[in-house]
N, C-alpha and C positions, 0 to 999 in steps of 0.2 A: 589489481591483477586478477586474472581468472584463470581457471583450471584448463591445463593443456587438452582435456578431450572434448573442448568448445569446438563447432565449428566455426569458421572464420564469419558466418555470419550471426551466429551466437556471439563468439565477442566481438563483434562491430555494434550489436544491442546492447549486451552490458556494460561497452566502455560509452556508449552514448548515454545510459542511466546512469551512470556512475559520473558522467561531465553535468547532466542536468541537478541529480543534488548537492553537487557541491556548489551552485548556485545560488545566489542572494535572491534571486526572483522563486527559486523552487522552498528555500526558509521563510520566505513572508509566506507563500502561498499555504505551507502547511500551519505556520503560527494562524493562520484566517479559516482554514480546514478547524482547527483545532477550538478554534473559539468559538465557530458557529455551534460546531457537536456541543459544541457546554453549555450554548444557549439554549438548543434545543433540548438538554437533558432537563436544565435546572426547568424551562418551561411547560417540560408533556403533561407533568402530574394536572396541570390547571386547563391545559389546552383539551386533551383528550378529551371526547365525549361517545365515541362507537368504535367500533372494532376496527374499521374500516379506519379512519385514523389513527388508532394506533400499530396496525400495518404501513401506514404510511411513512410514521415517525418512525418505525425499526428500519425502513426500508432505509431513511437517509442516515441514519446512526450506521448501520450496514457501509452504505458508498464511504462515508464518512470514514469510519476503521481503517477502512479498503486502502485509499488513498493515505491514512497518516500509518500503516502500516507496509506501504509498497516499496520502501527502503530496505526493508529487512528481507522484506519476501524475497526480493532480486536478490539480497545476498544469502540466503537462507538455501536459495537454490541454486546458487554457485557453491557453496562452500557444504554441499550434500555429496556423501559419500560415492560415489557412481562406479560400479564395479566396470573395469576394463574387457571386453569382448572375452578373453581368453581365461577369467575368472566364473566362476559363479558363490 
């Protein structure tokens, strides 16, 4: 459920994020997010050899968060204080 000062196409987005994680295909997908970031963590130490690569590897450590944290983010931003027009 989301916060009455959604607009209707604001919650037509978050009930659509909110149908996609509670999906079986959205929980593999993050357990397979999650595994790769650990492959890539346990492997930079060996891999790395110039800067330029290890930019590379922040970058998808980066997407990576991105993605196994977009669950919360959606709720983090519904469930954020939003003072009403007639407030400050």
């Amino acid at each position: 459920m989301a916060k009455s000062n959604m607009t209707p196409e604001e919650q037509k987005v978050y009930d659509e994020f909110t149908d996609m994680f509670q999906t079986k295909g959205w929980k593999k997908y993050i357990e397979r997010v999650d595994n790769m970031r650990e492959q890539i963590l346990k492997s930079a130490p060996f891999k790395i050899e110039t800067e330029f690569q290890a930019g590379e590897m922040r970058g998808s450590i980066n997407a990576f968060d991105a993605t196994l944290t977009l669950q919360a983010t959606i709720e983090n931003m519904v469930n954020e204080e939003v003072p009403d027009q007639g407030e400050e």
